[in-house]
DONUGU-644791 format. One record per residue (C-alpha): x, y, z; residue number from 1. Coordinates in pm, whole numbers, always signed. Layout:
residues N
      X      Y      Z resi
      X      Y      Z  NUM
...
END
This chain:
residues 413
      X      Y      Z resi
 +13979 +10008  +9357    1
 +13654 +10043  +9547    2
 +13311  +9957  +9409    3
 +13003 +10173  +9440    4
 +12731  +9891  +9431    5
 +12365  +9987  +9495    6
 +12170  +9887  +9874    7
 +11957  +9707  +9969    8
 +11618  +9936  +9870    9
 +11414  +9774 +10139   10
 +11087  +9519 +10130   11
 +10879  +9524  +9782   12
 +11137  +9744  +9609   13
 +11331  +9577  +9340   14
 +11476  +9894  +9125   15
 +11569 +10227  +9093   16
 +11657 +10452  +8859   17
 +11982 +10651  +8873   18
 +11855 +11018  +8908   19
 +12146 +11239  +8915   20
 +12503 +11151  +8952   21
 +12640 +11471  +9221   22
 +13026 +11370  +9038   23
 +13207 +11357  +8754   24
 +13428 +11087  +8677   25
 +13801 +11213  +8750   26
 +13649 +11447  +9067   27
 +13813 +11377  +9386   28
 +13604 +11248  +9648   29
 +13574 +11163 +10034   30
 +13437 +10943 +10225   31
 +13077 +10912 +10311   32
 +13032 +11193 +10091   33
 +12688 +11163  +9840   34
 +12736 +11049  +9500   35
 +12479 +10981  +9323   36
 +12034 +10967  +9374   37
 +11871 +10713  +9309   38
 +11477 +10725  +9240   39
 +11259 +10425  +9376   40
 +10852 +10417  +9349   41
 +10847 +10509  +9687   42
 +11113 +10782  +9802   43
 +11492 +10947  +9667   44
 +11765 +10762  +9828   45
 +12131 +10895  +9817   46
 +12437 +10645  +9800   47
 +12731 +10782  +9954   48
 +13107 +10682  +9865   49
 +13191 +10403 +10025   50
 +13562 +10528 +10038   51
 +13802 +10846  +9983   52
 +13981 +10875  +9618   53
 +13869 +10955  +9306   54
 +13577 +10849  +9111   55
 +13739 +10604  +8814   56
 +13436 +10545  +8608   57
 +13035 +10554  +8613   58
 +12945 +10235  +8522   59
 +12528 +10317  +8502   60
 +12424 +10641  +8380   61
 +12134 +10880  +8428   62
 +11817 +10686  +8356   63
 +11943 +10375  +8361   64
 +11721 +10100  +8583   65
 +11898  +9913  +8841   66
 +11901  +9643  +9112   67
 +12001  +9606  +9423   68
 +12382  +9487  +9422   69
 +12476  +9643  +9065   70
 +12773  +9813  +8986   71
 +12704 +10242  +9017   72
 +13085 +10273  +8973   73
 +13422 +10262  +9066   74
 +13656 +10462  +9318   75
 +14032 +10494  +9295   76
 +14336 +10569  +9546   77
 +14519 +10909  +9449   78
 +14470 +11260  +9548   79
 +14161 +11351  +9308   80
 +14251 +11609  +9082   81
 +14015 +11671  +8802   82
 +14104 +11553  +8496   83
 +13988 +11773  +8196   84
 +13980 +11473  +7946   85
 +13805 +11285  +8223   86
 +13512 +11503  +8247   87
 +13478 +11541  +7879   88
 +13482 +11157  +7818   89
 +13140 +11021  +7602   90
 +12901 +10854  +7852   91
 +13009 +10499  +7658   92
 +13333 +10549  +7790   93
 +13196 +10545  +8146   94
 +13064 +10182  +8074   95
 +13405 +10072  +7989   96
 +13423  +9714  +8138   97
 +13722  +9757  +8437   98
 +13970  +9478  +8481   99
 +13855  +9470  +8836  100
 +13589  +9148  +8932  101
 +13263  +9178  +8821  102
 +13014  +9280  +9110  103
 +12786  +8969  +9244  104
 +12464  +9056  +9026  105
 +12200  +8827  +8869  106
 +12315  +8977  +8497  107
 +12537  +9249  +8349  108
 +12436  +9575  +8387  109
 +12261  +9740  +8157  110
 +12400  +9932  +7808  111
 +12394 +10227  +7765  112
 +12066 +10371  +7528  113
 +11860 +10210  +7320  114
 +11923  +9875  +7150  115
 +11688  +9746  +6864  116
 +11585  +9422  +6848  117
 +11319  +9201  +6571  118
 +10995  +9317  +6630  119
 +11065  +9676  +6646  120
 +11110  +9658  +7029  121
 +11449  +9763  +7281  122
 +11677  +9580  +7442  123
 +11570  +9420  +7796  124
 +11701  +9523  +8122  125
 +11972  +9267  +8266  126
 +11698  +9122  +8518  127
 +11419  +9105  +8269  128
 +11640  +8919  +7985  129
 +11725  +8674  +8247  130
 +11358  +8602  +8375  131
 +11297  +8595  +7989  132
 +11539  +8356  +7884  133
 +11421  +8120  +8178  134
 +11023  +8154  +8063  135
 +11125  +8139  +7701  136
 +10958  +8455  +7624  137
 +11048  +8638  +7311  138
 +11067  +9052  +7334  139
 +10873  +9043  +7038  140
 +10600  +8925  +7278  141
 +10622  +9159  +7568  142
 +10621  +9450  +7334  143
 +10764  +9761  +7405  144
 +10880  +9836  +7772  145
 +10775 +10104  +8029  146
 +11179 +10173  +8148  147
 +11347 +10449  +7983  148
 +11377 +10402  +7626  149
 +11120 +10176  +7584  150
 +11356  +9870  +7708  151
 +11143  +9624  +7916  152
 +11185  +9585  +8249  153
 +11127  +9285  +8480  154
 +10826  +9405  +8603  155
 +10734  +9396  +8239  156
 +10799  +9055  +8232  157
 +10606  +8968  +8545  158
 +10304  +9155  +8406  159
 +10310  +8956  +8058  160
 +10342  +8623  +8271  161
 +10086  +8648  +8484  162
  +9845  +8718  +8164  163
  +9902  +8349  +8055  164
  +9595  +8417  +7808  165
  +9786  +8645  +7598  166
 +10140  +8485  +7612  167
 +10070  +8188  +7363  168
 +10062  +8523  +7073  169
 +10257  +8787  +7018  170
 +10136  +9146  +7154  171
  +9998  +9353  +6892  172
 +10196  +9687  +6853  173
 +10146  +9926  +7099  174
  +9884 +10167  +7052  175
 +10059 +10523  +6890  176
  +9964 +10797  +7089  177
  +9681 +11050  +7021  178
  +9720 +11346  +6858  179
  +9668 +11626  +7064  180
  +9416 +11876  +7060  181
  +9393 +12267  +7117  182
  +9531 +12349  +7491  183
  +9599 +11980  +7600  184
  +9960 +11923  +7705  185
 +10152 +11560  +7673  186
 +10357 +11501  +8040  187
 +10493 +11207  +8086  188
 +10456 +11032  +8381  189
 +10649 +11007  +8700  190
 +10820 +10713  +8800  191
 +10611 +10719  +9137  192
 +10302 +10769  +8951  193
 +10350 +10450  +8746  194
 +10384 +10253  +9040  195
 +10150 +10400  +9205  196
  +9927 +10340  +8911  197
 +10039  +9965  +8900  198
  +9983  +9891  +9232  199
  +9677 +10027  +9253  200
  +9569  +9815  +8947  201
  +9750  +9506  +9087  202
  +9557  +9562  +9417  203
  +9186  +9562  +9243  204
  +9303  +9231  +8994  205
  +9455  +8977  +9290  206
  +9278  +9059  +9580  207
  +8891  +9018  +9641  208
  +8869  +9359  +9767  209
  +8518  +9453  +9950  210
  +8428  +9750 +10158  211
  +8149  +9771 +10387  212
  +8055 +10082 +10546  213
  +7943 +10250 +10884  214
  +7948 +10604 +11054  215
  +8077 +10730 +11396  216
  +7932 +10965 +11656  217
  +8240 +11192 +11709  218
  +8086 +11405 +11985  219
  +8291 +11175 +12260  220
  +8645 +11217 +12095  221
  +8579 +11609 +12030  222
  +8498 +11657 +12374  223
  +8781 +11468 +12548  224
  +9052 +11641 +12337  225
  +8898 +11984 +12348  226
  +8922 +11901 +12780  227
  +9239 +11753 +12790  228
  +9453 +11909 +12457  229
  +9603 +12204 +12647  230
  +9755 +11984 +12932  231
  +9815 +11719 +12681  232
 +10076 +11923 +12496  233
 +10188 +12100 +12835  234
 +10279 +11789 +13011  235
 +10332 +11556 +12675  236
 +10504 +11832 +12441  237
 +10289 +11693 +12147  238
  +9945 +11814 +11987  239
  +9633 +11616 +12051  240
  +9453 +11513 +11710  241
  +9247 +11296 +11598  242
  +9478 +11023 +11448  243
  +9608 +10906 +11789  244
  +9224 +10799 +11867  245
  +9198 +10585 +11542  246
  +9533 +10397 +11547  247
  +9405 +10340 +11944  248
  +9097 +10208 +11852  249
  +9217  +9997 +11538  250
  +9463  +9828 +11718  251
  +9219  +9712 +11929  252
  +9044  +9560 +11664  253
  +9290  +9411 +11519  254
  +9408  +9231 +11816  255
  +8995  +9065 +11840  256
  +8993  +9004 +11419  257
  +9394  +8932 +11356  258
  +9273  +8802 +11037  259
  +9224  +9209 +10907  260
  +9578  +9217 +11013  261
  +9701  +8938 +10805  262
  +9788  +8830 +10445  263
  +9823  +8582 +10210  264
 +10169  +8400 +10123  265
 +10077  +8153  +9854  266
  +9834  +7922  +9995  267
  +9909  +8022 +10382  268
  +9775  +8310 +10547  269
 +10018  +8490 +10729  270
  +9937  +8624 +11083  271
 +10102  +8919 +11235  272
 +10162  +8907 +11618  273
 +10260  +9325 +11585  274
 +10065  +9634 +11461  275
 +10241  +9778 +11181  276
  +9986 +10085 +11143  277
 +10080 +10250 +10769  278
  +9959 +10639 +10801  279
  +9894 +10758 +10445  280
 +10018 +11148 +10416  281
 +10050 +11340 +10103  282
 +10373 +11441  +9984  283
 +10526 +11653  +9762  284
 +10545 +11357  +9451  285
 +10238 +11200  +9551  286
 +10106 +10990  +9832  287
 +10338 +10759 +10058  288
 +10275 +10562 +10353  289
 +10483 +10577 +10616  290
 +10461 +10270 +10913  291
 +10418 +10309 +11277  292
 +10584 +10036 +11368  293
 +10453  +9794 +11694  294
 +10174 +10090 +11724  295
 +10052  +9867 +11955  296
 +10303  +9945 +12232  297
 +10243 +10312 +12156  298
 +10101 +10520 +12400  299
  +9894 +10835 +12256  300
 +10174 +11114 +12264  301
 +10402 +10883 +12107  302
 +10162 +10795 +11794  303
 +10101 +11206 +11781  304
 +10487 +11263 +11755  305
 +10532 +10983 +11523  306
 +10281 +11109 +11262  307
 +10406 +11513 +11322  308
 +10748 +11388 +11237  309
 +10609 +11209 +10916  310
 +10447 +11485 +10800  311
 +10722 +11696 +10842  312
 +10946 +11446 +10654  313
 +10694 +11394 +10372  314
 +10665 +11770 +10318  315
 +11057 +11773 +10286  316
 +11082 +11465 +10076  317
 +11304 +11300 +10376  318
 +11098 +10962 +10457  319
 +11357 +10664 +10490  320
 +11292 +10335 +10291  321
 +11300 +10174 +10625  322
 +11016 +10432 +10722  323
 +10793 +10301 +10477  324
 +10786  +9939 +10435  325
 +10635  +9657 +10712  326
 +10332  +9798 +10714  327
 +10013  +9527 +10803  328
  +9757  +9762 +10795  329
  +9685 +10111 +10695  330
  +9467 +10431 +10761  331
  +9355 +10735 +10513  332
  +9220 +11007 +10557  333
  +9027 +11178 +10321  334
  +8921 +11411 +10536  335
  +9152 +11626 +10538  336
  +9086 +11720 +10185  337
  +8697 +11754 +10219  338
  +8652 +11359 +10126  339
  +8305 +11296 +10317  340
  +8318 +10907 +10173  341
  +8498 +10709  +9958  342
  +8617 +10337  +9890  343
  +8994 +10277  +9987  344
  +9213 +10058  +9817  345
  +9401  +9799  +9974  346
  +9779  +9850  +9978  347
  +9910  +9497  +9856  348
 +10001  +9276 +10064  349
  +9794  +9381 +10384  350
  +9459  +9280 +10367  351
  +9257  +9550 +10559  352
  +9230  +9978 +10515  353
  +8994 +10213 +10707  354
  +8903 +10528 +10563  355
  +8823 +10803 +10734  356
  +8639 +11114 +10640  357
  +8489 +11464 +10709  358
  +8293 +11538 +11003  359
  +7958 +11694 +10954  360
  +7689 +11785 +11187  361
  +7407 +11589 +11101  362
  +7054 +11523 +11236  363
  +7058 +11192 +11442  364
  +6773 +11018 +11645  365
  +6950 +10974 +12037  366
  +6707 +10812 +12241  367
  +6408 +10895 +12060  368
  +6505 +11248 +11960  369
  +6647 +11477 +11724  370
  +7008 +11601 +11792  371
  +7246 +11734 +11587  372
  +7570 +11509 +11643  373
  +7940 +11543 +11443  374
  +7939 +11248 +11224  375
  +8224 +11054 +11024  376
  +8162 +10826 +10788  377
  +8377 +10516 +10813  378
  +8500 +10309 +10531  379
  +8682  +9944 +10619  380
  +8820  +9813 +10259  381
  +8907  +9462 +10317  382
  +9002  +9116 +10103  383
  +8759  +8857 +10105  384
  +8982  +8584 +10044  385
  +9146  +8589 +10380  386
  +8838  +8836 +10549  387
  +8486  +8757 +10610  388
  +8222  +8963 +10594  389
  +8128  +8960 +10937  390
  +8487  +9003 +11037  391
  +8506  +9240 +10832  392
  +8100  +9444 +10977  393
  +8288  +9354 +11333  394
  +8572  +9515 +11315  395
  +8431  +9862 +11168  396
  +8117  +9843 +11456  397
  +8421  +9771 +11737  398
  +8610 +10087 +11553  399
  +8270 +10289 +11604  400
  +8249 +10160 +12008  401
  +8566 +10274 +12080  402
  +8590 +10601 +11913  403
  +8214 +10649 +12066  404
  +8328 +10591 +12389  405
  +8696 +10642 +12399  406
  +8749 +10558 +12787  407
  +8721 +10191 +12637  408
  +9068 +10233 +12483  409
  +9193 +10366 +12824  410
  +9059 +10091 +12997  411
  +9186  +9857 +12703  412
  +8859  +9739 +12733  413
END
């Protein structure tokens, strides 16, 4: 017998949820062939059978949270004919424990639906009943859960333990919700969207987040690729865009501040001898960041390419984990959607993001007179704990020389 375990779902993912199983249990199946999707906050990933046979038992269901390492289910020698009773069999009977040896997990996987407990509340998640049991935390006093069901997860836990406030009383009962009004509809939210959400939320209550501001004369960078962005695809086979200019001209910034390209460990600060650059694209379930990874040895067709083929993968919903994940620091544009300035917010743990925005011609003085000049407005959203301020004013004014005179970053000057 062959386990189906779940991977490894790469750095700062600690779950998934079991989207669709693509078998049924008593269906014949060969090797390397998908089985079932799993959903993570960040993309779909597909576990394939790790063997040919025929698929004994699903041992975690649709909806069911899980960790990297647990049990999925369980494969079988024979030839793989369907077995009527098989396919009819109650979901339960897929959690049947097998005689085989229990997987190496930190806890048993979870049960199947909803399990009341005192307090009105469900039954934890493997993980979370574990970090529970070791913090002596009731579920009475985590309250109701955000994974399926209402059961609490271990992020759940996390989030009730780092509000050490609240934790000496119980949580009141969560809040029923509203009744709804004429022409309002109740959706409930995507698994990427709650992350998203906490993240975002996480992001603005650990880190000293600050942004400080400037604007760029873009007149330089429009007239080099409007010369060159013919031949530049001709010779290089890739488009000439903007993007290639600001990874350039951040990574030189980083490498005179390294402290925008750092982050905090527990009381160390962690410094990155690498450019990670994360290039936030919008994709078809929200808004993922894929990594350029050691953009610093990138020349600018290669950085072009890179992003094209992100963009392309976003818009298909076929970015890797391995894609997404390393990142040190990270550019958005909000441009793109008619953004002409806004205040980014840091993507946990990097300490530095530069927003960039619309360009609009706009009446400048330029040596004493009036021109009209394409500006961008510049936003560099930073965290004070590990950033200064005028680390922080630096690195956005050495941004602005080398996009205003973008021979510098030829010259690596």
């Amino acid at each position: 017998m062959t386990e189906i375990l779940v991977p490894t779902l790469g750095e700062s993912v600690s779950t998934a949820t079991v989207a669709r199983w693509m078998k049924k249990a008593g269906e014949a199946v060969a090797a390397d062939e998908p089985l079932v999707e799993l959903e993570t906050d960040k993309v779909t990933v597909e576990v394939n059978a790790p063997a040919a046979g025929v698929l004994e038992a699903i041992a975690a269901d649709e909806g069911a949270e899980v960790e990297p390492g647990a049990l999925l289910g369980t494969i079988s020698a024979g030839e793989g004919k369907v077995s009527p009773k098989a396919t009819e069999k109650p979901a339960a009977a897929h959690a049947a424990p097998s005689a085989a040896p229990a997987p190496k997990v930190e806890a048993p996987r979870p049960v199947n639906g909803p399990v009341s407990v005192p307090g009105g509340g469900h039954a934890p998640l493997p993980a979370a009943a574990k970090m529970m049991a070791e913090n002596k935390v009731s579920a009475e006093q985590v309250g109701t859960g955000t994974a399926k069901d209402g059961r609490i997860s271990k992020g759940d836990v996390q989030s009730f333990l780092a509000r050490p406030a609240e934790a000496a009383a119980p949580k009141p009962a969560a809040k029923a919700p509203r009744a709804l009004e004429g022409g309002e509809e109740r959706v409930k939210m995507t698994r990427l969207r709650k992350v998203i959400a906490t993240r975002l939320k996480e992001a603005q209550n650990t880190a000293a987040m600050l942004t400080t501001f400037n604007e760029v004369d873009m007149s330089a960078v429009m007239g080099l690729r409007s010369e060159y962005k013919d031949a530049f695809e001709k010779k290089l086979g890739a488009k000439l865009g903007f993007m290639s200019f600001f990874v350039k001209a951040c990574v030189a910034a980083l490498k005179e501040f390294p402290a925008v390209n750092a982050e905090i460990d527990g009381d160390d600060i962690v410094y990155k001898n690498f450019v990670h650059m994360g290039i936030a694209v919008g994709g078809p379930n929200g808004l993922v960041v894929p990594v350029l990874k050691n953009a610093d040895q990138m020349g600018f067709a290669e950085i072009e390419k890179t992003i094209a083929g992100f963009g392309k993968k976003a818009r298909d919903g076929q970015l890797k984990l391995e894609e997404l994940t390393g990142g040190s620091f990270t550019i958005t544009n909000g441009g793109i959607y008619g953004s002409l300035l806004s205040t980014p917010i840091l993507n946990p743990p990097q300490s530095g993001i530069l927003g960039m925005h619309s360009i609009k011609e706009r009446a400048m003085v330029v040596g004493g007179k009036i021109e009209v000049r394409p500006m961008m407005y510049l936003a560099l959203s930073y965290d004070h704990r590990i950033v200064d301020g005028k680390e922080a004013v630096s690195f956005l004014v050495r941004v602005k020389e080398s996009l205003e005179d973008p021979r510098r970053l030829l010259l690596d000057l």
